[in-house]
N, C-alpha and C positions, 0 to 999 in steps of 0.2 A: 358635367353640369352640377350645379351645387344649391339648393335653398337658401332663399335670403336669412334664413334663423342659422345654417348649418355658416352660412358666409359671415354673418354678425358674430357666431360663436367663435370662431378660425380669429378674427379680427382682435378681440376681447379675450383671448388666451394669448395672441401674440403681444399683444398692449401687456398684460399681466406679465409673462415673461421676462420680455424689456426690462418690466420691472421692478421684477427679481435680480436678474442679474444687476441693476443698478445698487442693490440691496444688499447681495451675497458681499459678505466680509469675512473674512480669511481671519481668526482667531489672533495669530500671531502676531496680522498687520494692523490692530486698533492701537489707535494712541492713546494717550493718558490725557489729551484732552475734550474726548469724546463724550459728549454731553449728557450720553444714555448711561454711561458705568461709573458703578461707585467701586472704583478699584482700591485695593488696600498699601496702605503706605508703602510696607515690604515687599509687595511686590512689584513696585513702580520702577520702569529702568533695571531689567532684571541683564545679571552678567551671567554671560556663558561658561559657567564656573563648575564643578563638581557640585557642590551644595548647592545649586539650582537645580541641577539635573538631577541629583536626589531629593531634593522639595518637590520635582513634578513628578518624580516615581512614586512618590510616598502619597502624596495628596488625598487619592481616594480612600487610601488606610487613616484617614483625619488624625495623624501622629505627624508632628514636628522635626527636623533631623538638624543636630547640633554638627557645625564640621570640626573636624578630629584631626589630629598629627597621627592618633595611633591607629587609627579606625576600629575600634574594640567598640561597638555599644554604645556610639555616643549616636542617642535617640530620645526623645522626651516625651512622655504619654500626652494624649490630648486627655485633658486632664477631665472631662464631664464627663467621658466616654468610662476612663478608667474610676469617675466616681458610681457611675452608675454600675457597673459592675462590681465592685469591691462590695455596694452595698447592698445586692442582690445576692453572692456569696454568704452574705453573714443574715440572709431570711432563715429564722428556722424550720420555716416549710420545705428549704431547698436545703437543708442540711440532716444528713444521720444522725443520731444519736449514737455519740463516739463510744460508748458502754453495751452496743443492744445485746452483743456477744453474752454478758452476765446478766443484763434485765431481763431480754425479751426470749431467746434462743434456748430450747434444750436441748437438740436433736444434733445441732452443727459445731463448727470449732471454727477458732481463726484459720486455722491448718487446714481444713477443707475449702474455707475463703479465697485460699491461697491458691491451693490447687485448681479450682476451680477458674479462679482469673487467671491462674498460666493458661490453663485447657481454651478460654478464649482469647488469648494472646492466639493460638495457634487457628484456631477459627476466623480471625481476623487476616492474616496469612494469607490462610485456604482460600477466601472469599476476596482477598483484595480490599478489605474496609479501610476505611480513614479512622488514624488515629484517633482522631477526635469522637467517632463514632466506639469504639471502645473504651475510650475515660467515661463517654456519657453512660455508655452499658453497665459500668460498674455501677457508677453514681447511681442509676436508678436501680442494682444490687441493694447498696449498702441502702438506701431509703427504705426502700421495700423490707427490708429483714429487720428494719426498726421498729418497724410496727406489725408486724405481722410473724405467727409463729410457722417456720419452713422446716418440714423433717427432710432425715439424709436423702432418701429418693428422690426429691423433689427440686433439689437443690441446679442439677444440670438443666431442669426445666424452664428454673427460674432464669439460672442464665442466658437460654437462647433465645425466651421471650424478651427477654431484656435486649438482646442485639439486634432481635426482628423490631421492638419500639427504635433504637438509637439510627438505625439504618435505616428506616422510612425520616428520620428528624433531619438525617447528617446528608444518607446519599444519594445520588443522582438516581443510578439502579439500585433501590432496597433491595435486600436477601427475599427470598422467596422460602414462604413455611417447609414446603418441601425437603428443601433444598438442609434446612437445619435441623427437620427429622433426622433427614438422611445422615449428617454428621452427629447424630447422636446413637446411626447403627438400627432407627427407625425405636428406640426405646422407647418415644414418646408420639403420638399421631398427631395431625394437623390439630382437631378439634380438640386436644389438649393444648398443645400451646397456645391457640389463638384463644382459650381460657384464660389460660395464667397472663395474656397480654393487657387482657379487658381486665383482670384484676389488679397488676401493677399502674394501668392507666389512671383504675380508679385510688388505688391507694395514694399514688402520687395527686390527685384530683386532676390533672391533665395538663400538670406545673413539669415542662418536660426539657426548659431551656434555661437550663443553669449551670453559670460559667462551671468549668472544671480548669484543672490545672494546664493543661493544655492550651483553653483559652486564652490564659497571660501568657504563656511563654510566646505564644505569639506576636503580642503585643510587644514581650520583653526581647525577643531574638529575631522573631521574623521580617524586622525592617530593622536595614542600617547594620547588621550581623555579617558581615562578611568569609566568617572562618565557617566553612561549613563541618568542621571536624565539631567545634565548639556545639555547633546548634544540635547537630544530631547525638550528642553526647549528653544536654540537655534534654530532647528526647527519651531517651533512652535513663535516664534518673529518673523520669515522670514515671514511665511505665515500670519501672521497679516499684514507686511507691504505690501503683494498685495495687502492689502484693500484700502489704503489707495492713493489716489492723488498725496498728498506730497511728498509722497517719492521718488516720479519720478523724485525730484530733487538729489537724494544722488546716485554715485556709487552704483552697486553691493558690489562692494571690502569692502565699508563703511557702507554700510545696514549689512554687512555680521562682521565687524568687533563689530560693535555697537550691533548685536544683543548678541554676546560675553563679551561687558560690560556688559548689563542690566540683564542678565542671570548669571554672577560671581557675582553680587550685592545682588541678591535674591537667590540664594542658599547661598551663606557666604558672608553674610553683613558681618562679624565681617569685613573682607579679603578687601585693595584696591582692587577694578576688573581690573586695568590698569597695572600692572605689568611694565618693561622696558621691558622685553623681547619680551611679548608678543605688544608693542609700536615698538620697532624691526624689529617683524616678519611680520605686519599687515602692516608699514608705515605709521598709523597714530596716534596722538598724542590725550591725551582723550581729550582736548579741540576743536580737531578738530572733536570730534567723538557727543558734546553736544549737539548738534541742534538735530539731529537724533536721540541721546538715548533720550531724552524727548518727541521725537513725539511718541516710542516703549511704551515708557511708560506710554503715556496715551492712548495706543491702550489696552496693557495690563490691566490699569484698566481699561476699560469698557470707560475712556471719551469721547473716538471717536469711531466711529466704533462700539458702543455697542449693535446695533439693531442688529448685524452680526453676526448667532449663529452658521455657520458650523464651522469654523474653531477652535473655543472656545471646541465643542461638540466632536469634531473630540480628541484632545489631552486632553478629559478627561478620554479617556479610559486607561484601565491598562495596553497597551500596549505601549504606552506611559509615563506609569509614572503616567498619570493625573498632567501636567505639570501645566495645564491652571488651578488647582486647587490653585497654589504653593500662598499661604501668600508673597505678596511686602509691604515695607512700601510707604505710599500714594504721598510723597515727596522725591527727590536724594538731596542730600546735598551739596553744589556748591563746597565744596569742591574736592571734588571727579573727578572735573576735572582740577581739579590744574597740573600742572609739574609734571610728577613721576620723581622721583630723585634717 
């Protein structure tokens, strides 16, 4: 037995039902004449082609994919996405001061900088971080040391605080204080780092999501990239360039594009690595990219930075390729950043 409201409701969910199901429409099966959608030219009458099925891969990354003979990189930035980042890279709130080393610092060297960012190359390992969560670690390094004066003790403190902010920013499970005591051999206690944490937060004022180089290469490799020797070699240039000083003078956008030259160079010298298109999609020109790929490239051979062995160690495995294996010839040849034409 059933009440007349229990009987009215049963009634009035089967009626709804009904018509739903009259309603439910299968994504695939709407036409282009259907009165509700303002569907887009390009998409109308779509063929079962390679470059559709890479337009629906890519879609949610809002990046366009050009179709290719060679399939090398032919991908084009959505262009508001890539402006709005270009122009948040160049905030000087979210930029070091590429000098702080001789302004601000008396206690520390670029050489301990270095050191330092291999020691959390290896930290990063230990813990399983995302790369991305170590470009940011640095970034909020080199911030912090620009305005703020760090002696040598303090310097590993600063670091771990800095991966405990990038690992609550980046990942799913953050590091746990503990846990980066412990990889410091307990030199420092919880209520010290979570000091040095609230101090970098407030130095930063709590501006804690600014591209790094990593963020473009994504952009630049991670859709439409096919060779995965190429992208983790790519990889594997960025994180050379936290080692180094210098580079605090270049863009992300331009560490990120540069490490894209020097990496098309060494996997197929035969091949210009500057392409137009890829001049294009990047914005910048290979002349503008030289300064920078010659500093990549003697990080890569061992000129600088060679005392430096996590990051080298790290992309010799085979899960990488063994990029950091890869034969370069010892010289670029100046022409190579001539005009591409």
């Amino acid at each position: 037995m059933e009440t007349r409201v229990a009987a009215k409701r049963k009634s009035i969910n089967q009626s709804q039902n009904q018509s739903f199901k009259k309603k439910r429409i299968v994504l695939g099966e709407l036409h282009n004449s259907s009165p509700n959608l303002n569907i887009p030219q390009t998409l109308k009458n779509p063929k079962p082609n390679k470059t559709t099925a890479t337009t629906n891969k890519i879609a949610s990354n809002a990046v366009d994919t050009d179709s290719s003979t060679d399939g090398k990189l032919e991908f084009r930035f959505d262009s508001d996405i890539f402006r709005y980042l270009h122009a948040m890279e160049m905030e000087k709130k979210r930029r070091p001061v590429i000098n702080y080393m001789e302004k601000v610092q008396m206690d520390i060297t670029p050489h301990m900088r270095g050191i330092l960012v291999d020691w959390l190359v290896e930290v990063a390992e230990e813990y399983r971080l995302l790369s991305d969560t170590l470009h940011l670690a640095v970034s909020y390094i080199d911030r912090f040391l620009s305005v703020n004066i760090v002696n040598k003790p303090s310097l590993q403190l600063l670091g771990v605080s800095a991966v405990l902010i990038a690992s609550k920013y980046e990942e799913i499970n953050p590091c746990h204080v503990e846990k980066l005591c412990f990889i410091t051999d307990n030199t420092y206690n919880n209520e010290e780092v979570l000091k040095m944490e609230a101090d970098i937060l407030k130095s930063l004022d709590f501006e804690m999501g600014n591209p790094t180089v990593k963020t473009f290469l994504r952009r630049f490799t991670g859709i439409g990239c096919q060779d995965k020797k190429f992208e983790y070699l790519t990889y594997y240039l960025a994180e050379l360039s936290l080692l180094e000083y210098d580079c605090l003078m270049f863009l992300p956008s331009l560490v990120a594009a540069s490490t894209m030259f020097l990496a098309s160079f060494i996997i197929w010298p035969e091949n210009h690595p500057w392409t137009p298109a890829l001049q294009e999609r990047t914005g910048y020109t290979s002349l503008e990219l030289q300064e920078c790929v010659l500093v990549l490239h003697d990080l890569y051979m061992a000129r600088s930075g060679g005392s430096f062995q996590a990051t080298r160690d790290k992309y010799k495995q085979h899960k990488f390729k063994c990029v950091s294996n890869l034969p370069a010839p010892p010289h670029l040849p100046s022409h190579l950043f001539e005009e591409v034409m």
